[in-house]
DRENPAZA-648395 format. One line per 2 residues: their letters; for each residue y, z, x of C-alpha. Coordinates in Angstrom, 2 decimals, decimal comma, m for minus. Each point is the difference from the previous one (the first is absolute). Example, Ala and Ser with C-alpha at 12.3 -4.5 7.8 and 13.67 -1.06 7.14 Angstrom:
! residues 2
AS) m4,50/7,80/12,30  3,44/m0,66/1,37
END
This chain:
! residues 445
XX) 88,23/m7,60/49,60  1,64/m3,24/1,02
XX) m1,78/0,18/3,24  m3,32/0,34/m2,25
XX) 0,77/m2,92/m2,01  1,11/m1,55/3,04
XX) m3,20/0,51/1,67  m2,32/m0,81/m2,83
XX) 1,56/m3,52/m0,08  m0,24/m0,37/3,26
XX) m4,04/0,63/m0,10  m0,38/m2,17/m3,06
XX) 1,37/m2,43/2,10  m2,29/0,51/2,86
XX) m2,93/m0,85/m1,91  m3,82/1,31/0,86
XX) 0,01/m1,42/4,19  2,25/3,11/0,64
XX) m1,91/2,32/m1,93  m0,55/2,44/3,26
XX) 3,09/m0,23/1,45  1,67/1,39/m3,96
XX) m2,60/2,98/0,47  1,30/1,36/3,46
XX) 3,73/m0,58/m1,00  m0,72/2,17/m2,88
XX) m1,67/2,81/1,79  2,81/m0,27/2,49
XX) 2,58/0,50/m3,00  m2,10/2,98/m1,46
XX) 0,15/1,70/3,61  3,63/m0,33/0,19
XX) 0,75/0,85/m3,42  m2,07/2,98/0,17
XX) 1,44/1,52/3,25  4,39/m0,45/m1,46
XX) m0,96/2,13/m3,31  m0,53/m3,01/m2,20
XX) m3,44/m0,23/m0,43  m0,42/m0,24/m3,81
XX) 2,44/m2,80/m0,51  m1,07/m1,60/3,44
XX) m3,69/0,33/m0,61  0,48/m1,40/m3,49
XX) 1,80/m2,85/0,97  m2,22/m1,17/2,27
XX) m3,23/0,94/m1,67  1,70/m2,78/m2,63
XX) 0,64/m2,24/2,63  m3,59/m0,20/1,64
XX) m1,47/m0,07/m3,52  2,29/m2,88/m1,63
XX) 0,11/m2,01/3,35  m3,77/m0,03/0,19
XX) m0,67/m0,32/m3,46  2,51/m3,44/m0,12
XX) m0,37/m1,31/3,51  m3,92/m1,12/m1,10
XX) m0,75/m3,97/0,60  m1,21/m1,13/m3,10
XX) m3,01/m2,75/1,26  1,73/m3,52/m0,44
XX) m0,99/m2,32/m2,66  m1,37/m3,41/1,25
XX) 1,24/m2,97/m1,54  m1,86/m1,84/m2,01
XX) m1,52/m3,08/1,26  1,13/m3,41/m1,63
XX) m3,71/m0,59/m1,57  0,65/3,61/m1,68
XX) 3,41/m0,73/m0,97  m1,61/m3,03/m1,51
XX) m2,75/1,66/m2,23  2,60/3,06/m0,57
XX) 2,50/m2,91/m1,95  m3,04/m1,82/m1,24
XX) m0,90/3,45/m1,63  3,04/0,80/m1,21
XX) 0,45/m3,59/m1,71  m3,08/0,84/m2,27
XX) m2,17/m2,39/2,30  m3,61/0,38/0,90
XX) m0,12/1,84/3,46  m2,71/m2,25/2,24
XX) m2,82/2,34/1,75  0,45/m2,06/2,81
XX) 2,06/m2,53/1,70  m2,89/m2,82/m1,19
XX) m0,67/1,54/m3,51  3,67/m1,58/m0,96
XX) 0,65/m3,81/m0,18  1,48/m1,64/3,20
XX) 0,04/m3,41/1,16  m1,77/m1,30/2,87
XX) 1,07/m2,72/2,34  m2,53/m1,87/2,28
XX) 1,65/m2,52/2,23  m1,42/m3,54/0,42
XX) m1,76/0,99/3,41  m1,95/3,20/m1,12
XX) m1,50/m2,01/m2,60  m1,43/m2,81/2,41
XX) m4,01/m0,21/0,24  0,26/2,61/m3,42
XX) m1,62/m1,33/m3,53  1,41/1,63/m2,71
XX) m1,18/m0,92/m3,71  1,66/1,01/m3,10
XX) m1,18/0,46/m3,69  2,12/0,16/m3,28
XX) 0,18/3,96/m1,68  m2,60/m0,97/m3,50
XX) m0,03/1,49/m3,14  m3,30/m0,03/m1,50
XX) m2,98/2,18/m1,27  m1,51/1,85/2,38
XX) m3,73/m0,61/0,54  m2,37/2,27/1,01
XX) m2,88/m0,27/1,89  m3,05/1,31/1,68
XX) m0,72/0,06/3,85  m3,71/m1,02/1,30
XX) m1,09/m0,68/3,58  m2,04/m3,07/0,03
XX) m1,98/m2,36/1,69  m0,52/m3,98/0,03
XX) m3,81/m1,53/0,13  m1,15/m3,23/m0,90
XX) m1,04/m0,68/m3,31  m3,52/0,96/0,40
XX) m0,85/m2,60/m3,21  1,14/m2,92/2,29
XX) m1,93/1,39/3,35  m3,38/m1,33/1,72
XX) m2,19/1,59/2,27  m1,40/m3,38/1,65
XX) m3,80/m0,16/1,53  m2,20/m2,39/0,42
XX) m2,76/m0,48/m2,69  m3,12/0,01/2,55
XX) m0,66/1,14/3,95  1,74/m2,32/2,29
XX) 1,83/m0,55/3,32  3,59/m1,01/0,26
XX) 0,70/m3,63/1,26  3,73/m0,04/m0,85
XX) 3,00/1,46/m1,26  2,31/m1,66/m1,76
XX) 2,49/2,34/m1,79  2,02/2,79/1,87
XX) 1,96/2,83/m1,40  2,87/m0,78/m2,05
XX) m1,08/m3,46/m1,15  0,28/m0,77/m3,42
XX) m3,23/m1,89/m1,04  m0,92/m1,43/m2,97
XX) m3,04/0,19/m2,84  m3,17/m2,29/1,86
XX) 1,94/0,02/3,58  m2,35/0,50/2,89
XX) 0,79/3,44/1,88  m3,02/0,07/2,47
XX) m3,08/m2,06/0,99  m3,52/1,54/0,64
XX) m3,85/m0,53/1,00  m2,29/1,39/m1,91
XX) m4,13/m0,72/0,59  m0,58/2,07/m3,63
XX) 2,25/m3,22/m1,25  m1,89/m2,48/1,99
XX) m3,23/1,05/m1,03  1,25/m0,11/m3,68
XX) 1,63/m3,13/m0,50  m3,47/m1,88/1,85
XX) m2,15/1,79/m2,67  2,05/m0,93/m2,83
XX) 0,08/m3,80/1,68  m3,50/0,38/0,09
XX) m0,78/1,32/m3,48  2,59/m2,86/m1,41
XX) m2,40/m2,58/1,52  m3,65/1,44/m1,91
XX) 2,02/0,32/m3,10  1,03/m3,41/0,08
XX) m3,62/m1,24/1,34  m1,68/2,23/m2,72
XX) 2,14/m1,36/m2,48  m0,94/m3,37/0,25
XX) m3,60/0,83/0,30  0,52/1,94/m2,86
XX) 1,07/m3,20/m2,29  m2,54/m2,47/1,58
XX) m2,85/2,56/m1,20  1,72/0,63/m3,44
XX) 0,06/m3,92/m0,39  m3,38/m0,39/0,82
XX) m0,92/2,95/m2,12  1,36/m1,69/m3,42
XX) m1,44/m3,18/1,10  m3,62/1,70/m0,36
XX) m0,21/m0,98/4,04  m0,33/3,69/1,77
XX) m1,12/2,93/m1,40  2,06/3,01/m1,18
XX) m1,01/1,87/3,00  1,65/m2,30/2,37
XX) 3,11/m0,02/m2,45  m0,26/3,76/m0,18
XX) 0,04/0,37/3,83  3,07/m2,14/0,63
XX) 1,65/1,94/m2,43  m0,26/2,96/1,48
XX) 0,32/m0,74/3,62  3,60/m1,76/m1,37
XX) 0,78/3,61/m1,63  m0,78/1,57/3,13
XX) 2,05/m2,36/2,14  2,55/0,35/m2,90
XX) m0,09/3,74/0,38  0,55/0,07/4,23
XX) 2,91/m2,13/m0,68  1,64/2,41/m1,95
XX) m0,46/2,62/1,33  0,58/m1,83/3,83
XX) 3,69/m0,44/m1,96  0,65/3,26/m1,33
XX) m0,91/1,13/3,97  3,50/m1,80/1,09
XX) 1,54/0,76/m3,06  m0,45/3,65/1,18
XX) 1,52/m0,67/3,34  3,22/m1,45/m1,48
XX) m0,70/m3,65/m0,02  1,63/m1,37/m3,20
XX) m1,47/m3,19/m2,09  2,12/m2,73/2,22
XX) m1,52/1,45/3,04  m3,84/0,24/m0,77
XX) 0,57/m4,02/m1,32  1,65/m0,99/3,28
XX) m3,35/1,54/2,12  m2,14/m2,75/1,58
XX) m1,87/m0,60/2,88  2,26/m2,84/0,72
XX) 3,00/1,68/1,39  0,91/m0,67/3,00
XX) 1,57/2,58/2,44  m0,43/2,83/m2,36
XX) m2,48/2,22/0,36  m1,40/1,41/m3,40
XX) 0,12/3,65/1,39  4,63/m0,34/0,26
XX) 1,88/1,19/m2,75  3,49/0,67/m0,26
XX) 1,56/3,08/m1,83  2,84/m0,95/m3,10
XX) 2,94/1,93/m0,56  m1,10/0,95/m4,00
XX) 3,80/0,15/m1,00  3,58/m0,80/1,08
XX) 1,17/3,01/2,06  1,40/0,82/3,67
XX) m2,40/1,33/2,73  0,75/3,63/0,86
XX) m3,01/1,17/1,51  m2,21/m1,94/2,47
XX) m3,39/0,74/1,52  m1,85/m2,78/1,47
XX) m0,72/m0,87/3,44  m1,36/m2,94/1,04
XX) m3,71/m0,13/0,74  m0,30/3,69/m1,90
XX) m3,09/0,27/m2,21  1,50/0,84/m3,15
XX) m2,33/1,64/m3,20  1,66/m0,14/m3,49
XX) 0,55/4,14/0,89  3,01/m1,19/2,01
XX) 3,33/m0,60/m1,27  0,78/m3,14/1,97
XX) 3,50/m0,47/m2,04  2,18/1,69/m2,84
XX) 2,41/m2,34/m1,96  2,49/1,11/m1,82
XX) 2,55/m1,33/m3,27  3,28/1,77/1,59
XX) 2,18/m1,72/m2,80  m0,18/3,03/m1,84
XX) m0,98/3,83/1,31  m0,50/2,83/m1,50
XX) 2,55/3,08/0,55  m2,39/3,64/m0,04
XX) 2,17/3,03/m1,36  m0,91/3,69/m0,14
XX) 1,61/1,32/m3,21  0,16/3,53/0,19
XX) m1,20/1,43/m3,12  3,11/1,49/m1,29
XX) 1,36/m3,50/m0,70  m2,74/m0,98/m1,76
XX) 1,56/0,03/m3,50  2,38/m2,47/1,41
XX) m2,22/m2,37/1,35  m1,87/m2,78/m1,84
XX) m1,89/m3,21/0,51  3,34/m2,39/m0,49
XX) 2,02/1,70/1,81  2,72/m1,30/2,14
XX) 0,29/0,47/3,72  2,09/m0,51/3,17
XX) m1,55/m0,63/3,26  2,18/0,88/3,36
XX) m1,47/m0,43/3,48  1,50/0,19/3,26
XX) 0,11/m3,08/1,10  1,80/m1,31/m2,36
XX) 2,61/3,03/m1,10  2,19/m1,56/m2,26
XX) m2,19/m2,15/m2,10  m1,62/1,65/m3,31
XX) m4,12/m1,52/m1,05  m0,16/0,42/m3,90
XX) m3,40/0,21/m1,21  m2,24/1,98/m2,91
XX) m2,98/2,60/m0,26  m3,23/m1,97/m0,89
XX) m1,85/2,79/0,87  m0,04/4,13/m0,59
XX) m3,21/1,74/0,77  m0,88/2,42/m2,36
XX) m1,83/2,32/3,26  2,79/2,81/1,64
XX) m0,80/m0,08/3,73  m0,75/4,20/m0,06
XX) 1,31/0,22/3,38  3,45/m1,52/0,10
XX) 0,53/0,40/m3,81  0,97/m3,77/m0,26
XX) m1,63/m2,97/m2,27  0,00/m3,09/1,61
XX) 1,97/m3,34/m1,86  0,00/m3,54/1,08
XX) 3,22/m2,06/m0,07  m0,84/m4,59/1,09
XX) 2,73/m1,66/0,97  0,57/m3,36/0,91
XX) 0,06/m0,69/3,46  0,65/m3,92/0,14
XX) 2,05/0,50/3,07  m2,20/2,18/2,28
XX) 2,28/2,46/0,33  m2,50/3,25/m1,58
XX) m2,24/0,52/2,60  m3,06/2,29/m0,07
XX) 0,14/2,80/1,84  3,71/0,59/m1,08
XX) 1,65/3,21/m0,99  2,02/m0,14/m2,88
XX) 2,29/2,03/m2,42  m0,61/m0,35/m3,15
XX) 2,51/0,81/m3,09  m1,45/0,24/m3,84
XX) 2,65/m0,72/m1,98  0,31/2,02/m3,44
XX) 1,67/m1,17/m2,75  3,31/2,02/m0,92
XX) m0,32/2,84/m2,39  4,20/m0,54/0,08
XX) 2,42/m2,93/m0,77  3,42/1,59/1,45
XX) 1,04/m2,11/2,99  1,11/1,59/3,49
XX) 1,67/m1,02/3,36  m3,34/m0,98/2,40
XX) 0,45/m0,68/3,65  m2,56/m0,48/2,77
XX) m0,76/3,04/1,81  0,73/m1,28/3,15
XX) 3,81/m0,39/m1,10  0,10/3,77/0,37
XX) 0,40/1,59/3,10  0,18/3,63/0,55
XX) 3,12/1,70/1,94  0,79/4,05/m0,23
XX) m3,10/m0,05/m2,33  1,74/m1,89/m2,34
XX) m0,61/m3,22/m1,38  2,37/m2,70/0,59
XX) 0,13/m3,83/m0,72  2,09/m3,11/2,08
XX) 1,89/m1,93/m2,52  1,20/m3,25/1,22
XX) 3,37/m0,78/m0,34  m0,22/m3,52/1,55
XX) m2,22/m0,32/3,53  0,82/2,31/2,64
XX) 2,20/2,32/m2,88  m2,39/2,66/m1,14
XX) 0,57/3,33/m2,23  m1,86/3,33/0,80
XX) m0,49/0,73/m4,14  m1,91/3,17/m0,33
XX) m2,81/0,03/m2,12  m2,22/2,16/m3,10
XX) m3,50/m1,31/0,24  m1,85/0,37/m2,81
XX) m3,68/m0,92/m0,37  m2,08/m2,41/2,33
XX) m2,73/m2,59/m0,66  m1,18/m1,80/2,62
XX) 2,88/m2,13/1,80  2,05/0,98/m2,83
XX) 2,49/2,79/m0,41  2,14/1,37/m3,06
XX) 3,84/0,54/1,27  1,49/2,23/m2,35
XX) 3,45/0,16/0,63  2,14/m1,72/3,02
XX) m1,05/m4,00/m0,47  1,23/m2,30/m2,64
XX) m1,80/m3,10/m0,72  0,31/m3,04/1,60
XX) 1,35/1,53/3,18  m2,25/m0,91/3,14
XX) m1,25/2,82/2,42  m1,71/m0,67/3,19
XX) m3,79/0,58/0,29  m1,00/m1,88/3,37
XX) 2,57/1,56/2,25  1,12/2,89/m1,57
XX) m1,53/2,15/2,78  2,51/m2,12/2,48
XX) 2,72/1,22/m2,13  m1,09/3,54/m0,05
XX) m0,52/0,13/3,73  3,80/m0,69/m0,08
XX) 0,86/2,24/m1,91  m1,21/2,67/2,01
XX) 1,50/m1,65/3,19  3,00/0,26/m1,24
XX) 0,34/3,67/m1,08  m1,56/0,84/3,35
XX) 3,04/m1,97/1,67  1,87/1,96/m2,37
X) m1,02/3,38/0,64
END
């Protein structure tokens, strides 16, 4: 038995790697045992042996140790902390030195507590306000002499834009000349013949003749008037006509700018024959345009002549145009399911120009009064699918704060937990900062 117990230790000892070798000593013993007369204690023995050694000489599979980060979250678990999904999801300080941040702009804004505002998204576009736009043409057939105004000018009311020949013109200003001179011929004869009338010296049928030739004549003129009234002569122009001018023909005329405006279409040639079909110029009052919004009709409930709204275009990204509906249509376009509104805005600086897209943002009043933490939505950056904010400790000191994001309007976004107010997170340049971030746990890994 001691030689059993002696054995068994021996193949605990040995472990699994000599499993083989155990199970031909065994056999070996068996044989022997078997042939002196002792095979029942022998076989027993051994039949313990091979069992027990096999049964404790298994390798249990080793444990790995756990890595530091998993020490970290194991301790941060069992201190009653909140384990972090991922190495960004928990707070950690970020260093940028003084080089990385060369030819970078970053731009911070203070953590607000406010009401949140709601609002309603439109696609829009900017035209010019079509009550403050001419379609210019001359009044009466003629052939362009001159140009004098070119695209982008800003002209004023009674400023000369183009100079033409016109024989219609001609023709009418030298019968008008002409029926001024009978009317004042057949006006005189008129009040010789009424004189000599009450003086008992001609008859009433000479009297009555020179009146009515002077009604005639009295009746051309007129009408000789109206003629150049029709082709857009006003009252100072007929008076200056004469036949004594001197190096102007009587067939020129030059074409006025009716209002003060900026030239934005232009369609005149020199020595064209232009017909008042042809739009020689359009003039437009660009210090204010209208802003055209599709409101889809879901949001119509919402939406009212008064109401307020911010204009965004590209070009200019971080300014906000403020302007009201003057206009709802009370049509639904059947096709797109949208009514179309009108927003003017002032435009004194040129800035609004037709043809723009824009975004446009109807601003509701608040059906609430509770105040909540509102950053801009380009403060929040998204890493592991999580949302994440750069606080600024001072400049080039920045804290990876994890995020709850709560609703959205516009450039505005409700933080509900991980901000405080007044603390400043990074909005242009927070993608820098998250492109470290990720640099670094790459490095790391």
């Amino acid at each position: 038995m001691n030689g059993c117990r002696g054995l068994i230790g021996t193949v605990a000892d040995a472990g699994l790697s000599l499993g083989n070798v155990l199970l031909r000593f065994a056999w070996v013993r068996v044989t022997r045992s078997y042939l002196n007369g002792k095979s029942v204690v022998g076989l027993g023995c051994l039949l313990v042996s091979v069992g027990l050694g096999c049964n404790e000489g298994r390798v249990e599979p080793t444990t790995p140790k756990a890595t530091v980060a998993q020490e970290g979250r194991k301790t941060a678990d069992q201190n009653g902390n909140a384990s972090p999904a991922s190495e960004t999801s928990a707070p950690h300080r970020l260093t940028v030195p003084p080089q990385a941040l060369e030819g970078q702009t970053f731009q911070t804004v203070a953590v607000e507590r406010r009401a949140f505002r709601e609002e309603i998204q439109a696609t829009a576009s900017i035209k010019p306000n079509e009550y403050r736009l001419f379609h210019l043409s001359p009044r009466i057939d003629g052939r362009v002499i001159d140009v004098l105004a070119e695209l982008g000018d800003d002209v004023k009311p009674g400023q000369p834009l183009a100079l033409f020949d016109s024989i219609e013109l001609g023709q009418k200003k030298a019968t008008f000349l002409q029926d001024v001179t009978n009317r004042e011929v057949d006006h005189r004869n008129f009040v010789r013949e009424k004189g000599l009338f009450e003086q008992r010296i001609s008859s009433e049928k000479e009297y009555l003749e020179a009146k009515g030739t002077y009604e005639k004549s009295m009746a051309a003129y007129r009408a000789a008037y109206e003629a150049l009234r029709l082709v857009g002569l006003s009252e100072e122009d007929i008076k200056k006509i004469g036949w004594s001018e001197k190096g102007k023909a009587l067939s020129s005329f030059a074409l006025l700018a009716p209002q003060a405006g900026t030239v934005i279409e232009r369609n005149i040639t020199r020595g064209e024959l232009l017909t008042p079909k042809d739009n020689a110029f359009t003039i437009a009052d660009l210090s204010t345009v209208w802003i055209l919004l599709d409101i889809y009709e879901q949001h119509l409930a919402a939406v009212k002549v008064g109401s307020e709204v911010e204009i965004t275009v590209d070009a200019y990204p971080q300014e906000r145009f403020r302007g009201k509906i003057v206009y709802l249509s009370y049509l639904l376009n059947p096709d797109t399911r949208t009514v179309d509104a009108r927003v003017e805005i002032a435009n004194l600086d040129r800035r609004l120009r037709p043809g723009m897209f824009a975004r446009a943002a109807l601003l509701l009043p608040s059906s609430q009064e509770e105040t909540v933490f509102i950053i801009p939505r380009d403060a929040i950056q998204q890493i592991d699918e999580k949302a994440v904010t750069f606080v600024q400790e001072r400049p080039g000191t920045y804290t990876v704060r994890p995020v709850v994001v709560g609703r959205t309007s516009g450039n505005d976004a409700e933080v509900r937990s991980g901000l405080a107010t007044g603390e400043r997170v990074v909005t242009e340049g927070s993608f820098y900062l998250k492109s470290i971030v990720l640099k670094e746990r790459i490095a790391g890994d």
